[in-house]
C-alpha positions as CSV (number, residue, x, y, z in Angstrom):
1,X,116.3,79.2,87.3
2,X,114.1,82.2,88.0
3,X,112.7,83.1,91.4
4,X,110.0,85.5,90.3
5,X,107.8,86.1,93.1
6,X,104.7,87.3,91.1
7,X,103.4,86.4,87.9
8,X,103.2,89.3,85.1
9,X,99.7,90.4,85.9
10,X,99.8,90.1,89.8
11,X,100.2,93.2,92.1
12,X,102.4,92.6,95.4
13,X,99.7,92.9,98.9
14,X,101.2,93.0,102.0
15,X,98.9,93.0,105.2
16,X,100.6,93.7,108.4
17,X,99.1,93.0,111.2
18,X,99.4,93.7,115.2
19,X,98.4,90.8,117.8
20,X,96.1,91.6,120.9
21,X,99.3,92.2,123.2
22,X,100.5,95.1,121.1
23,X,104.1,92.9,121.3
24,X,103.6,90.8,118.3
25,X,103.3,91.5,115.0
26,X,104.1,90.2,111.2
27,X,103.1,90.8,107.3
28,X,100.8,88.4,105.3
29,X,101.5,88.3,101.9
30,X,99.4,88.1,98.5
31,X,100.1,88.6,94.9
32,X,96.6,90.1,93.6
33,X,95.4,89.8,89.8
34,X,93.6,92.8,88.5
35,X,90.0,90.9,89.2
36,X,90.9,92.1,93.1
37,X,91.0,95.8,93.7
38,X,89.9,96.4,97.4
39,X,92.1,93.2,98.6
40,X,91.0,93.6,102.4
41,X,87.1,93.8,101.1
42,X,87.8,90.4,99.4
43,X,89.8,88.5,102.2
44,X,86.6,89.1,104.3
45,X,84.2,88.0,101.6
46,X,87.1,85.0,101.3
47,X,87.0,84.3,104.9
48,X,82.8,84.4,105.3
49,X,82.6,82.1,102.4
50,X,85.0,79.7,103.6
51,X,83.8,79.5,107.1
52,X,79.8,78.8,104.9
53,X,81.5,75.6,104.2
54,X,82.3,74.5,107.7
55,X,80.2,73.1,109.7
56,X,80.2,74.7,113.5
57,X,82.5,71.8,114.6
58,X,85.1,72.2,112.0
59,X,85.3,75.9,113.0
60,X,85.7,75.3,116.6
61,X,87.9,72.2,115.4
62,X,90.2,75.6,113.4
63,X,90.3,78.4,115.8
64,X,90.5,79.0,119.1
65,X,86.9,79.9,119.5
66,X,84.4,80.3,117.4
67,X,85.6,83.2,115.4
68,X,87.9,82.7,112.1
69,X,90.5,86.1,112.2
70,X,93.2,87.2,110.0
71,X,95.5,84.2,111.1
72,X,93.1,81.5,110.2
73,X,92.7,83.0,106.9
74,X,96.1,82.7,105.8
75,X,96.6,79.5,107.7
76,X,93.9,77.6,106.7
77,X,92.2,78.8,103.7
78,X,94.0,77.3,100.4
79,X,94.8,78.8,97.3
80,X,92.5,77.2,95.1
81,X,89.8,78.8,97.1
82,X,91.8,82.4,97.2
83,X,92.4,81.7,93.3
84,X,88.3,82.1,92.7
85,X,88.7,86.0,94.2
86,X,91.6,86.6,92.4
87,X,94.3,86.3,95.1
88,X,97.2,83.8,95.9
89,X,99.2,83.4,99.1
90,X,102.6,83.8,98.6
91,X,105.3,81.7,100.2
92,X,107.5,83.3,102.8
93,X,110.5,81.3,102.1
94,X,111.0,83.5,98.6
95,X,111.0,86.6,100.5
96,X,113.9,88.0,103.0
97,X,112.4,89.8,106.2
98,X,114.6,91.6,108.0
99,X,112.8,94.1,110.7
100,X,114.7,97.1,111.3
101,X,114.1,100.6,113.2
102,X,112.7,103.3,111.7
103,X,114.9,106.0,113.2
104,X,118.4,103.8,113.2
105,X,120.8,106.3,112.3
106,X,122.7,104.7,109.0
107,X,125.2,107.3,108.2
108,X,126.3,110.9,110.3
109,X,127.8,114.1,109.5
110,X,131.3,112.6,109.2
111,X,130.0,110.8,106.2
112,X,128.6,113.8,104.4
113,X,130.6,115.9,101.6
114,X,132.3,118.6,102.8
């Protein structure tokens, strides 16, 4: 059985984001169709249109106040509604996440060819 994480005419997204604190941060991802060519244009189209079809109460009921973010967007809006903009959500459990440091040395001098 194959795992293929995007279909033939989807184009990997990845938005990463940083929280308030400056401490937290993470990656949403999004396998994109050609339809979609400015992804972060369309996720806030995606996210006005879905909060049209709540009422006031529903959005409080959602967020934490009355302002849908990046997080409610890929927490709450489904992907039959992303589908219409040409975007799907795409499950973390298919992808390995491993956060690493930028300058980690890997290999030194020792290693190199004389």
């Amino acid at each position: 059985m194959t795992n293929q994480l995007l279909r033939d005419d989807e184009r990997l997204v990845i938005l990463h984001y940083h929280g308030h604190s400056g401490l937290d941060s993470g990656v949403f991802l999004y396998a994109a169709t050609p339809s979609s060519v400015d992804v972060e244009a369309d996720l806030r189209t995606i996210a006005r249109d879905y909060v049209a079809t709540l009422t006031k109460d529903e959005l409080y009921d959602l967020t934490v106040f009355d302002c849908f973010n990046w997080g409610d967007l890929a927490a709450r809006v489904p992907n039959d509604f992303l589908a219409g903009y040409g975007l799907r959500r795409l499950d973390w459990s298919s992808v390995e996440h491993v956060v690493i440091d930028h300058d980690a040395c890997l290999a030194y001098e020792e290693h190199a060819k004389a």
